[in-house]
C-alpha positions as CSV (number, residue, x, y, z in Angstrom):
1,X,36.1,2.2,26.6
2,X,33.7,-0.4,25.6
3,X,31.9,-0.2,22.4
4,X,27.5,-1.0,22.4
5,X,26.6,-3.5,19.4
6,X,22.9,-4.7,18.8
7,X,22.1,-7.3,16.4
8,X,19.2,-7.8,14.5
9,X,18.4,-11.6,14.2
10,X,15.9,-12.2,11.2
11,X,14.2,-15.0,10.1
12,X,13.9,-17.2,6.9
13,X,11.0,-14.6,6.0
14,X,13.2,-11.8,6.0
15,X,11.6,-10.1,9.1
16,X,13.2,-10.3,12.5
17,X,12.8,-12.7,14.3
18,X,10.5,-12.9,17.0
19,X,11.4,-16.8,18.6
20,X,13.1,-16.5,22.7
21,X,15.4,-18.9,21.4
22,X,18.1,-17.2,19.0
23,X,21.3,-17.3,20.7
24,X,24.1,-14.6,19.6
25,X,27.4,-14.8,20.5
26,X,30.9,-12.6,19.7
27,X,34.0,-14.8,19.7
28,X,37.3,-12.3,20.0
29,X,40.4,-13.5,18.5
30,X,41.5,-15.5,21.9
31,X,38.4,-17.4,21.5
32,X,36.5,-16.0,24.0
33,X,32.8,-15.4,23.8
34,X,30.2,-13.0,24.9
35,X,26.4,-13.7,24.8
36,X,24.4,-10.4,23.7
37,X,21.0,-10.3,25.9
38,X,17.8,-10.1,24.1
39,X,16.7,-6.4,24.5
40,X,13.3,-5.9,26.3
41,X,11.2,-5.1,23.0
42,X,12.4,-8.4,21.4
43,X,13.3,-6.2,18.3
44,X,17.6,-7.4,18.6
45,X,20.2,-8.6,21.1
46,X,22.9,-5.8,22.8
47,X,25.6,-5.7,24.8
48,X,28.6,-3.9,25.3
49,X,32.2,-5.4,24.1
50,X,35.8,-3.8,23.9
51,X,36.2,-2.8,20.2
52,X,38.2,-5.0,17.7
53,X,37.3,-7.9,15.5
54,X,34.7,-10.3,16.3
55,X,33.3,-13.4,14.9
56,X,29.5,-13.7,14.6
57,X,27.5,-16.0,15.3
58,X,23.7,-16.5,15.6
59,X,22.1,-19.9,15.7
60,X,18.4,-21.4,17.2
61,X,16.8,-24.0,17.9
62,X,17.0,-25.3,14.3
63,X,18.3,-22.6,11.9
64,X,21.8,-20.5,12.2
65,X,22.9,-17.8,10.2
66,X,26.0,-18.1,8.2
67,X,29.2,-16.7,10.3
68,X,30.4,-13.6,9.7
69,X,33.1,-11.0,10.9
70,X,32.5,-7.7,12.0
71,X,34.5,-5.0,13.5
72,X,33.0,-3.4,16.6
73,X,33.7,0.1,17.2
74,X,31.6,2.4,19.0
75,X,28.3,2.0,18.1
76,X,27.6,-0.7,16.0
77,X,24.5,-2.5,14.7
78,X,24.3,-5.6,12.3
79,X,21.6,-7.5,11.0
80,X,21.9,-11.5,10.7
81,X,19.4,-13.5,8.4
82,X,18.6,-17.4,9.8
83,X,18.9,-20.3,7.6
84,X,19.4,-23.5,7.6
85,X,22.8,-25.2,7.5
86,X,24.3,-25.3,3.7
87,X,22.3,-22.9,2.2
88,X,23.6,-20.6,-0.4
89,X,24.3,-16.9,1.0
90,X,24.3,-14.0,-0.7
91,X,25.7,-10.4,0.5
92,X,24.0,-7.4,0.0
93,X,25.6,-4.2,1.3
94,X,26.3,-5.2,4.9
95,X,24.0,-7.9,4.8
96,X,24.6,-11.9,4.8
97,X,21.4,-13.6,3.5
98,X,20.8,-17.7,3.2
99,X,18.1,-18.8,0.8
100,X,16.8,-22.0,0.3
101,X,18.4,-23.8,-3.0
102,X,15.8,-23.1,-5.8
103,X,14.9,-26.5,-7.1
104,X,12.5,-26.9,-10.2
105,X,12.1,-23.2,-10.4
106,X,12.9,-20.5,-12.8
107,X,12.6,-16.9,-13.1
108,X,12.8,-14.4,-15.4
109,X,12.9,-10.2,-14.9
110,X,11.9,-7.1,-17.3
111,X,13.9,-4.4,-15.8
112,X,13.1,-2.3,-19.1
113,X,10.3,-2.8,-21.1
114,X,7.7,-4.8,-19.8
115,X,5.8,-6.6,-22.2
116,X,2.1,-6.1,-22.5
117,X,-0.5,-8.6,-22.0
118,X,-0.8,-10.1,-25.1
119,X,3.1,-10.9,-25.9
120,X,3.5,-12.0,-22.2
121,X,1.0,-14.8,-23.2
122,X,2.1,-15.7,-26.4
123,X,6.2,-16.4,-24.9
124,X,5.0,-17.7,-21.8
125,X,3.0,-20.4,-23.3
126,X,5.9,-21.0,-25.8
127,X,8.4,-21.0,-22.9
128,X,5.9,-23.6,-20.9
129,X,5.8,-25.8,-23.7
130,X,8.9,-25.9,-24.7
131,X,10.4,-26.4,-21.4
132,X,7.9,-28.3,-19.5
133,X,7.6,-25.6,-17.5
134,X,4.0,-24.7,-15.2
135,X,3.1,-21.2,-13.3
136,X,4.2,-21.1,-10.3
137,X,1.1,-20.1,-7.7
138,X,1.9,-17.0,-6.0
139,X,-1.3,-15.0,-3.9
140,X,-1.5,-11.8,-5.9
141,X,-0.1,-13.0,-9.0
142,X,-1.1,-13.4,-12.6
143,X,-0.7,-16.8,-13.3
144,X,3.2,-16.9,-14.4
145,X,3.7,-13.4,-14.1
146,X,3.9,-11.3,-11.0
147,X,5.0,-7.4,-10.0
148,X,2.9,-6.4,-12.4
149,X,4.0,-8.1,-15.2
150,X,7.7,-7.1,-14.6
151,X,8.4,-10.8,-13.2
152,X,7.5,-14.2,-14.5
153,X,8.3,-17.2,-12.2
154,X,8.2,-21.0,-13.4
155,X,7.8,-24.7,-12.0
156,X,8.9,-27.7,-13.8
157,X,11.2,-30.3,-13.1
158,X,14.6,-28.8,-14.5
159,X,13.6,-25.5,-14.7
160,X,16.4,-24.2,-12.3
161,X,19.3,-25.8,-14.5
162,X,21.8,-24.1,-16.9
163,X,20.3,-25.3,-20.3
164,X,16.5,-24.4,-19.3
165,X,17.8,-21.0,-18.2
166,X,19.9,-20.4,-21.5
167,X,17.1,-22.4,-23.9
168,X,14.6,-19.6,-22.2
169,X,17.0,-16.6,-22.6
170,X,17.5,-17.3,-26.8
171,X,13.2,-18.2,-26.7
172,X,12.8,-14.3,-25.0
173,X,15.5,-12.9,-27.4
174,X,13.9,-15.0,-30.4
175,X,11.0,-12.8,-29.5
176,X,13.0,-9.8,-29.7
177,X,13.0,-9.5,-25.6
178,X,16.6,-8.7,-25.4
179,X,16.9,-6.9,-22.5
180,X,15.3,-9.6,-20.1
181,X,17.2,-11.3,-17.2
182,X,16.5,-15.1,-16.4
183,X,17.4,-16.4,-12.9
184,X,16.5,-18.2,-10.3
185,X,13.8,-17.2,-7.8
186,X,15.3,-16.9,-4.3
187,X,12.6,-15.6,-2.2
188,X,8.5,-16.6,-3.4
189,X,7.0,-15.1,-0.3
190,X,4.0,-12.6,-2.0
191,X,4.8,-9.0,-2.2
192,X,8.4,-9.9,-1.6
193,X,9.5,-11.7,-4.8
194,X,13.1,-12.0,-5.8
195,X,15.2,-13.7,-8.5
196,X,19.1,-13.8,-9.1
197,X,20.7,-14.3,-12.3
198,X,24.2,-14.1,-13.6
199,X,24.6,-10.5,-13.0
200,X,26.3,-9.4,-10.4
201,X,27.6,-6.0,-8.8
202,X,31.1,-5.7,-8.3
203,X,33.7,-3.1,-6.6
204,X,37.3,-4.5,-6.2
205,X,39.9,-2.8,-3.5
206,X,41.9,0.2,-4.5
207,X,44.8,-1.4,-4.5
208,X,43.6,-3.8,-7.3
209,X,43.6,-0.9,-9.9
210,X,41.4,-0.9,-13.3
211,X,44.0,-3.0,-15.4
212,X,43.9,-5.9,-12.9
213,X,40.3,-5.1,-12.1
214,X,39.8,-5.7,-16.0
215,X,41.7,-8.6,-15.9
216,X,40.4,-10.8,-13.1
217,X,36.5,-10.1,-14.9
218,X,38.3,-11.3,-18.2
219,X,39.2,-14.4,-16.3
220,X,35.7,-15.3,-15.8
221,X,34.4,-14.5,-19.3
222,X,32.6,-11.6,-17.6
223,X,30.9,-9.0,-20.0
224,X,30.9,-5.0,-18.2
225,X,26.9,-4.0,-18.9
226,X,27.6,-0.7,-17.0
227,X,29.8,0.8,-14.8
228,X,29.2,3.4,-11.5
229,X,32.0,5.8,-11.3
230,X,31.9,7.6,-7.8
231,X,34.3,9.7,-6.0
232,X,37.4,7.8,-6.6
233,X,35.7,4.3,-7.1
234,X,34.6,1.8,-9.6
235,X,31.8,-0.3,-9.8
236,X,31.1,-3.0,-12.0
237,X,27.8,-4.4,-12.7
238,X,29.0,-6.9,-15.1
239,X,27.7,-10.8,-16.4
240,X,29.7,-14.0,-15.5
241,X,28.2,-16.6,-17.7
242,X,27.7,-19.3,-15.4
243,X,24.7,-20.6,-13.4
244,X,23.9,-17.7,-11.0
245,X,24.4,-20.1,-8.1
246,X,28.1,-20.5,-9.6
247,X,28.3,-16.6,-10.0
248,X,27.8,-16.5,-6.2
249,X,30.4,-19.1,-5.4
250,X,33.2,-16.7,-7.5
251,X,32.1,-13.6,-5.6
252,X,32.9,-15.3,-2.6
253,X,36.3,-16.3,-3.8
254,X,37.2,-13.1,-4.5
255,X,36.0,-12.1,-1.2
256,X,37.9,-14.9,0.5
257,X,41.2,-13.8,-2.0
258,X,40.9,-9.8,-0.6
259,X,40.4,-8.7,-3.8
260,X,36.6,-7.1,-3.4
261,X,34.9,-4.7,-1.3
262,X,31.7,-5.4,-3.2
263,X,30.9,-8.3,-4.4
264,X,26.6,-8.7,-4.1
265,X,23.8,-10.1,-7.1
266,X,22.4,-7.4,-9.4
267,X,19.3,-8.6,-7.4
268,X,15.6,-8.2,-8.7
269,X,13.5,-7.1,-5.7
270,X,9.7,-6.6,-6.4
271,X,8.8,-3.2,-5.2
272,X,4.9,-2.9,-3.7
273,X,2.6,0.5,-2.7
274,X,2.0,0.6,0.7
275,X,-1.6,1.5,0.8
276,X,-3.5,0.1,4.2
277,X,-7.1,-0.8,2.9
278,X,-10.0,0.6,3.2
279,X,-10.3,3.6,5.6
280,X,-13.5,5.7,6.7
281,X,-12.9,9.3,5.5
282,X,-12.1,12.2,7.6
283,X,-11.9,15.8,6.7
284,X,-9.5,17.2,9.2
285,X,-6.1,16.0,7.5
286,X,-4.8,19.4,7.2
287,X,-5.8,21.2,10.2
288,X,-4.3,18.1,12.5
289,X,-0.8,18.5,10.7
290,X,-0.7,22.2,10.9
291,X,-1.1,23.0,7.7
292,X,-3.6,25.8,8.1
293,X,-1.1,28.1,10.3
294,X,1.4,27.3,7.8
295,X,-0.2,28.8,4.6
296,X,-0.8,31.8,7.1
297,X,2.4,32.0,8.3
298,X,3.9,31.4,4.6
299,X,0.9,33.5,3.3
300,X,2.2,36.4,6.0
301,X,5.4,36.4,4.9
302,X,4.5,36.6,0.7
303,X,0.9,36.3,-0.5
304,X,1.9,34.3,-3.7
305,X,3.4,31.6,-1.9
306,X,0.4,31.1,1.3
307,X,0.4,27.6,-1.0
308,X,4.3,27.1,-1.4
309,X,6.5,28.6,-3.4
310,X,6.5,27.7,-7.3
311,X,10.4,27.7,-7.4
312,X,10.4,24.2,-4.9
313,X,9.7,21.0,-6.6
314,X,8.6,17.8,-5.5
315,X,8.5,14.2,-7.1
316,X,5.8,11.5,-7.1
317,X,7.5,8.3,-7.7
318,X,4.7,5.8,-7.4
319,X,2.2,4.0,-10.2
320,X,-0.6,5.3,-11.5
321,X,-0.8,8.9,-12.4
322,X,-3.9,11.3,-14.6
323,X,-2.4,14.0,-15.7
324,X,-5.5,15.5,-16.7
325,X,-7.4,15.6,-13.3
326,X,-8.8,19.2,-12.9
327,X,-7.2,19.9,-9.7
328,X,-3.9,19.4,-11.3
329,X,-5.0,21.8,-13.7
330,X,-4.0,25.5,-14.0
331,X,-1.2,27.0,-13.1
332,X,1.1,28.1,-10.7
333,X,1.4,31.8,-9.2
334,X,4.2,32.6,-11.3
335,X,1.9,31.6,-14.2
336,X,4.3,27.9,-14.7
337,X,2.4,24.3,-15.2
338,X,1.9,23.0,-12.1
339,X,3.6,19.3,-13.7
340,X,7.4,20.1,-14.4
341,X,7.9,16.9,-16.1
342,X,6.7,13.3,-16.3
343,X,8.2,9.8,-17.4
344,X,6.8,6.1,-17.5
345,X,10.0,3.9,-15.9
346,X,8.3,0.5,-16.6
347,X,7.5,1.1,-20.3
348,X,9.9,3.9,-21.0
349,X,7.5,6.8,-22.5
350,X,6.2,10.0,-21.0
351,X,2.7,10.1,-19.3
352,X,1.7,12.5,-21.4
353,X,2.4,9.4,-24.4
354,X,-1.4,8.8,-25.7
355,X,-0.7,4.9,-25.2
356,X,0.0,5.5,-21.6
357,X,-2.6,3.9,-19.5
358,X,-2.5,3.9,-15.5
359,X,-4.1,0.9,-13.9
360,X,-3.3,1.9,-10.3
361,X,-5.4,4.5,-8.4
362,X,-2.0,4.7,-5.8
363,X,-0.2,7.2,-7.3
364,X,-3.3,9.5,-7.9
365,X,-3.9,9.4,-4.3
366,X,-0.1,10.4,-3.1
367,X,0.1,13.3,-5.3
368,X,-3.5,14.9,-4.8
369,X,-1.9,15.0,-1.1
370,X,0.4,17.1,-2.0
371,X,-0.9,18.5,-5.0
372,X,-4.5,19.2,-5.3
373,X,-5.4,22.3,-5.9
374,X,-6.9,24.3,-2.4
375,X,-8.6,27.4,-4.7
376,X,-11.5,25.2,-5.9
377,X,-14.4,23.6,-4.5
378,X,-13.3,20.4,-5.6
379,X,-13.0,19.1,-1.8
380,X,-10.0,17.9,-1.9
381,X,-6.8,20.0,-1.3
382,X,-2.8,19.2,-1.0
383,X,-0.4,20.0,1.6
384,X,1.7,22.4,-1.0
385,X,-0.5,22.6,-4.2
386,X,1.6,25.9,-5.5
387,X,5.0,24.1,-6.0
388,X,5.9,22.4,-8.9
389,X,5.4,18.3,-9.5
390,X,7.5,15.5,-11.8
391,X,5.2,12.5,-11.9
392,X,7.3,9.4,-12.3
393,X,5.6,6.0,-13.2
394,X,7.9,3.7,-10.7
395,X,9.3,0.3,-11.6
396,X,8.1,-2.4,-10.4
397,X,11.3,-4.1,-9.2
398,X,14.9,-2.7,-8.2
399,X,18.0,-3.6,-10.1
400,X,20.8,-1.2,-10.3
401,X,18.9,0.9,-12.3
402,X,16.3,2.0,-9.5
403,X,18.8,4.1,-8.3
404,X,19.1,6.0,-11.0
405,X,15.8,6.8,-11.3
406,X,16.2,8.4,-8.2
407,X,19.1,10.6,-9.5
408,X,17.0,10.8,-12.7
409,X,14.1,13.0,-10.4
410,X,16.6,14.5,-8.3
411,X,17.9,16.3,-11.7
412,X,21.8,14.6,-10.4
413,X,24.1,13.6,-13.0
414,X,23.9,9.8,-13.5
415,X,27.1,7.4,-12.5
416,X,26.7,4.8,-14.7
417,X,28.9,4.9,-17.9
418,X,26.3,3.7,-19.9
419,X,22.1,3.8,-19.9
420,X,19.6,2.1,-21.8
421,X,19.1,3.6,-25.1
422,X,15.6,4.5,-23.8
423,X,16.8,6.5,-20.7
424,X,14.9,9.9,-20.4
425,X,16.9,13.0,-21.0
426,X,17.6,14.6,-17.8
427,X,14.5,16.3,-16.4
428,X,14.7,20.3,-16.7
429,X,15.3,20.8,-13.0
430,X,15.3,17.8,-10.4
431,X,13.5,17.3,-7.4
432,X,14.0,19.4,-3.9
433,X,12.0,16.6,-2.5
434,X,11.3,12.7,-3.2
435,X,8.4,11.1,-2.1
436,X,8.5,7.3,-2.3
437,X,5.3,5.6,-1.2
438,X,6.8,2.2,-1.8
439,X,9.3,-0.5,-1.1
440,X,10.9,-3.8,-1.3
441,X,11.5,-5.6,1.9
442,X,15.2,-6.1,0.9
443,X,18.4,-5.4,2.7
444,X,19.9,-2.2,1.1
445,X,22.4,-2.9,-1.2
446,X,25.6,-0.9,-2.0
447,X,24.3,0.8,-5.3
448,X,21.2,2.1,-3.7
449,X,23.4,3.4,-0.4
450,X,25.8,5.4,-2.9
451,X,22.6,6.8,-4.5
452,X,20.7,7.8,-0.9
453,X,24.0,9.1,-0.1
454,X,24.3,11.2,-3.2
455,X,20.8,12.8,-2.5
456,X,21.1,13.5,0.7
457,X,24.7,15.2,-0.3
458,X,22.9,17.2,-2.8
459,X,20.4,18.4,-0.4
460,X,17.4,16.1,-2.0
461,X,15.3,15.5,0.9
462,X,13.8,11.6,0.4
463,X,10.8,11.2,2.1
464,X,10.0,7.3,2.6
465,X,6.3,4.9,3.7
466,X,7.8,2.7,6.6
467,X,4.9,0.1,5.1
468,X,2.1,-1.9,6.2
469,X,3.5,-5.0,7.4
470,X,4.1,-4.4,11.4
471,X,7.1,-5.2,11.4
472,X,10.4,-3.7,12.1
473,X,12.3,-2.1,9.6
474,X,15.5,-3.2,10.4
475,X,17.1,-4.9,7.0
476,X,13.7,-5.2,6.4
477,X,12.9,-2.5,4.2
478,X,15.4,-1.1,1.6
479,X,15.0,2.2,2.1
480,X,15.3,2.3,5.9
481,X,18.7,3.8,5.7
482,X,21.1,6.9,5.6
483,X,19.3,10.0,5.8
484,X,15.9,9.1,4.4
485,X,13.3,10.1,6.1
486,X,10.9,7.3,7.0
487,X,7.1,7.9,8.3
488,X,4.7,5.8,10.0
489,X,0.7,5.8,9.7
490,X,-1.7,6.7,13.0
491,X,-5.4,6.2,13.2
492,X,-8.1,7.8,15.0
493,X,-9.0,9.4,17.6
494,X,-12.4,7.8,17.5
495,X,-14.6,5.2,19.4
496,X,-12.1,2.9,19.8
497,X,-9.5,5.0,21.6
498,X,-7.1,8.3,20.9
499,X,-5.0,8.9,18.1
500,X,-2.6,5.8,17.7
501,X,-0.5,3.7,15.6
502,X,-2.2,2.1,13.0
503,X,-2.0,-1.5,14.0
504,X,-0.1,-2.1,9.9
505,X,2.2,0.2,10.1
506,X,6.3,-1.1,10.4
507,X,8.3,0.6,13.1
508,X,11.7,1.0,14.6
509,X,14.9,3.0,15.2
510,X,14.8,4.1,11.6
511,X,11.2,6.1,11.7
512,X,11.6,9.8,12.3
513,X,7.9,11.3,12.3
514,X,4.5,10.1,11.8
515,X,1.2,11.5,9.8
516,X,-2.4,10.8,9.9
517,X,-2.8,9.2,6.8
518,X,-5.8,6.9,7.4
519,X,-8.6,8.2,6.3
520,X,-7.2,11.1,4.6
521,X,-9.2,12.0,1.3
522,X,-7.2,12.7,-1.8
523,X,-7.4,12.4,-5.7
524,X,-9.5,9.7,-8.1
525,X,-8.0,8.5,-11.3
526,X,-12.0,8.4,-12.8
527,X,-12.3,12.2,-11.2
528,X,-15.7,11.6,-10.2
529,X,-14.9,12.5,-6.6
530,X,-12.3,11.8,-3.9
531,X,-10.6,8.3,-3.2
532,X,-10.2,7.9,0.5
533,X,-6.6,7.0,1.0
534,X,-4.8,5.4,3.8
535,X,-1.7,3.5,5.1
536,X,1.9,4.7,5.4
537,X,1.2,5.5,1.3
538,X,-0.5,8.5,2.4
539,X,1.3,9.6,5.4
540,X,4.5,10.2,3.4
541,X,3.3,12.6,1.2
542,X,1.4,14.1,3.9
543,X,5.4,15.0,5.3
544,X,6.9,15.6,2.2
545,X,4.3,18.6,1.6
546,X,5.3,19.8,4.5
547,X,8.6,19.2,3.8
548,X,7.9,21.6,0.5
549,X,6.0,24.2,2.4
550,X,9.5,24.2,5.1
551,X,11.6,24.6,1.9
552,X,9.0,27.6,0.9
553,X,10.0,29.3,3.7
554,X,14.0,29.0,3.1
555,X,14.8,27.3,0.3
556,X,18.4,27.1,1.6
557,X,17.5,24.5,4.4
558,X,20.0,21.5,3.8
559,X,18.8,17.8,4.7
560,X,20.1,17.7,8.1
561,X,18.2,21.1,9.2
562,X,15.1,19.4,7.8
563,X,15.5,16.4,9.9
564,X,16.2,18.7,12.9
565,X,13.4,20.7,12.6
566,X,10.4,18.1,12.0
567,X,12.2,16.2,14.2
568,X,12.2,18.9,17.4
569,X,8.7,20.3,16.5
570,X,6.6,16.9,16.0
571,X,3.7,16.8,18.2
572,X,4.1,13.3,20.8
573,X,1.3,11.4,20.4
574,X,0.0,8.2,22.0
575,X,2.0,9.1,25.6
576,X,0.5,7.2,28.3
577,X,1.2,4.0,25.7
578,X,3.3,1.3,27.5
579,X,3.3,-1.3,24.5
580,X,7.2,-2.5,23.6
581,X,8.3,-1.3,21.3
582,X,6.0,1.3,21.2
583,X,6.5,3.0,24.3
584,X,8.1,6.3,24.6
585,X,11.7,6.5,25.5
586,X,12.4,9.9,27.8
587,X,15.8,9.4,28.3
588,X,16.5,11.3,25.2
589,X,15.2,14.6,24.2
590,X,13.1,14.5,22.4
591,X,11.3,11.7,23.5
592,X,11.0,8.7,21.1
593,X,9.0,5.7,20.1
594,X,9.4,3.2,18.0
595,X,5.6,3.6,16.7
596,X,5.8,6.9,15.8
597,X,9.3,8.5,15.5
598,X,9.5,11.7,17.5
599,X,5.7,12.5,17.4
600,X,3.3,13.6,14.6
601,X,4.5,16.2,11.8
602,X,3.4,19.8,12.6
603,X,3.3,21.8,9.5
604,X,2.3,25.0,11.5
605,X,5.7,24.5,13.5
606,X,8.1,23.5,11.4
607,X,7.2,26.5,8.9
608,X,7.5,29.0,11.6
609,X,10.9,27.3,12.5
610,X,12.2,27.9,9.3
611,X,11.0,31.3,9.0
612,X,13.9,32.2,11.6
């Protein structure tokens, strides 16, 4: 029986690739080839191919990405990242990614404790002048620091070489930064800033066993920072003091040598919101999802809970949070807070700390959509308002610790043998659902899979923006994976047309519902009145209310019944559409596009569906 594989050809941007000229071949161990045919919505190349190993290769007119094996069996889908010939490669979970050599450029990453303002001028002018170092120009950045803060990028003519990056790691510990990481920048392309240093992520075969495992990282003068203990492996995230371009070249030796199963960088990914822009309001967000015949059908079933029920809890992890808003105020039917808890994961304090200060309306604006109080005349009311909320000030750039701030929310034990002294206690009862209006256009890396998986095991239902970029998700966006759920953004009807795909919003394979979320009003950080919201930022938490008010109705629903039962009761939208990828696909039941999943969420639906 022949096996399907489709592979997703991306370019030096990280997106796939949209050029008629990428050619894709599978060599078989004889030597034979077979060319994979461009599918018909240009999104990656198929064809069909007995199972066993293959060799990979991609090439165009002027780039190819670096060859790779892969072992075809059923149905199989890979991504391959273009470069040019004798770039540097890095892997990151299944992917293979070229970058260009970083010449004349340095980096440096605050994965705890970000400093403010002030300090970040004082040791950047110090580390400019000492080093001969200049700002490196970035749209949307701050002079030399970008992400917010959380990373600082360089120019200068050494500033990639060992002794600048060691003479700025004792000038940041001088200034009693200890904790920050100084790299090279391997991607500068705004809103997807990353930088590589000498840490790297590391999980050696079974057969190597911990004494050995010990030994070969002893070889390399490589210090443990923290290990990940899951199921019956071990994962190292550990620091080989070399030149992180040198740090690559001994993960791939240990690759070649069959001793690794992981060997990736402890990579700094900037994370961004994915907010659309600005939006003109309109006031029928809740009746178009269904929400209305939900509260009645919850409300039906026990009057306390027509708003959810105070026992589910669901977690905002975004930026920019007032805790004081009066629609978050009150409290619950059971007479409990409405917030549950709260924590700041870029400066490492609760919100409720009197020196915490948001400067981003975003996060506001996702949790009035689920949150706001619908007993006021404030005019503005969430999708689930009576369950209980953890706020959680994001960071603003993976490492291996992002994942544990999702275990963090989700209330799971952590896996990592050791946290930062400033590591919350564990909240008093974690998350029944996640939503993440954010993202890092990153392939998924092996920590972060372990972690989706452990959610989704534990019945934590993740609820994902696809983002504003219009393009597919493929190894595009990091959390496009497992059993995430991923939701796109729709506009209108209106003047222009029916209810469609916003023209921003990413798509693909991954997506499994939409929302409405331009337009939709929600909360203000200044509380004068509404901030009209948009983008895929506010169609997420548009589903994960629903999600909530579904969990309301039977608490017991595991992750897969979720996805089943948004997925079979979404409302199509969009159907006469003939745009590739867009179109619908009715081979399959139930019909799907690559716009907008299986159709729009239907609140009214799903809730009766759970109430079986």
């Amino acid at each position: 029986m022949l096996a399907e594989i489709r592979v997703f050809v991306h370019g030096v941007d990280g997106r796939v690739y949209e050029g008629d000229d990428a050619v894709v071949e599978l060599i078989d161990p004889t030597g034979a080839g077979t060319t994979l045919v461009r599918e018909a919505d240009g999104l990656c190349h198929a064809g069909r191919v007995a199972p066993g190993p293959y060799r990979l290769m991609v090439r165009t007119g002027w780039l190819l990405a670096p060859e790779r094996h892969v072992e075809v069996d059923r149905e199989y889908e890979v991504s391959a990242y273009l470069g040019e010939r004798g770039w540097p490669t890095y892997w990151l979970g299944d992917a293979y990614v070229p970058f260009a050599v970083p010449t004349n450029l340095l980096g440096i990453g605050f994965p705890l404790q970000v400093p403010d303002a002030g300090l970040a001028r004082r040791i950047g002018t110090e580390l400019m002048r000492t080093l001969d170092l200049h700002p490196l120009p970035i749209e949307g950045g701050d002079g030399f620091r970008h992400a917010e803060g959380s990373m600082w990028l360089f120019t200068g003519p050494s500033a990639h070489e060992t002794g600048a990056l060691e003479a700025a790691r004792q000038i940041l510990r001088d200034r009693g930064v200890e904790t920050a990481r100084v790299g090279v920048p391997v991607d500068t392309v705004p809103e997807q800033l990353k930088v590589i240093d000498d840490q790297v992520v590391v999980r050696f075969r079974p057969d190597v066993g911990p004494a050995r495992a010990e030994r070969l990282l002893g070889t390399v003068g490589a210090e443990v920072v923290r290990e990940y203990r899951r199921r019956d492996t071990t994962t190292y995230v550990a620091r080989i003091p070399v030149h992180p371009l040198e740090a690559l070249v001994q993960l791939e030796r240990w690759r070649a040598e069959e001793l690794t199963v992981v060997g990736e960088p402890n990579i700094m990914a900037q994370i961004v919101s994915h907010p659309s822009g600005p939006s003109t309001a309109r006031q029928d967000t809740l009746a178009r999802h269904g929400v209305d015949t939900a509260w009645a059908l919850l409300a039906a079933a026990d009057p306390s809970h027509r708003f959810g029920d105070p026992q589910v809890v669901v977690a905002t992890v975004d930026k920019g949070f007032r805790l004081s808003h009066p629609d978050l105020a009150g409290t619950l039917t059971n007479g409990e807070p409405r917030i549950l808890a709260t924590f700041d994961f870029v400066r490492y304090r609760p919100l409720t700390d009197p020196t915490y200060v948001p400067y981003s309306n975003h996060g506001m604006g996702v949790l009035g959509l689920i949150a706001a109080r619908a007993d006021n005349t404030l005019g503005v009311a969430g999708v689930a308002p009576n369950t209980r909320q953890i706020c959680v000030e994001r960071p603003d750039m993976t490492t291996d610790l992002y994942c544990e701030v999702l275990r963090w929310v989700a209330g799971l034990p952590s896996a990592a043998t050791k946290l930062p002294a400033v590591w919350p206690a564990p909240v008093p009862r974690g998350a029944d659902v996640l939503c993440c209006s954010h993202g890092s256009t990153l392939a998924t890396s092996t920590l972060l899979k372990d972690a989706i998986e452990d959610l989704a095991d534990a019945d934590r239902v993740v609820v994902y923006s696809a983002g504003n970029k219009n393009a597919p998700l493929t190894g595009y966006q990091y959390c496009a994976w497992g059993k995430n759920i991923i939701v796109a953004n729709t506009m209108g009807p209106d003047e222009e047309g029916p209810e469609r795909r916003h023209p921003s919003s990413n798509y693909g394979r991954e997506l499994l519902v939409c929302a409405q979320g331009e337009g939709a009003p929600s909360l203000d950080l200044s509380r004068a009145g509404p901030q009209i919201f948009g983008g895929t930022s506010a169609a997420a938490p548009i589903v994960a209310g629903v999600i909530a008010l579904m969990r309301s109705a039977e608490p017991t629903l595991t992750v897969d019944q979720v996805r089943s039962i948004l997925r079979d009761t979404a409302a199509p939208v969009d159907v006469t559409n003939k745009n590739k990828p867009g179109e619908w696909d009715h081979t399959v039941r139930p019909s799907f596009s690559q716009w907008y999943g299986y159709g729009r969420v239907n609140a009214g639906a799903a809730v009766e569906r759970a109430l079986r």
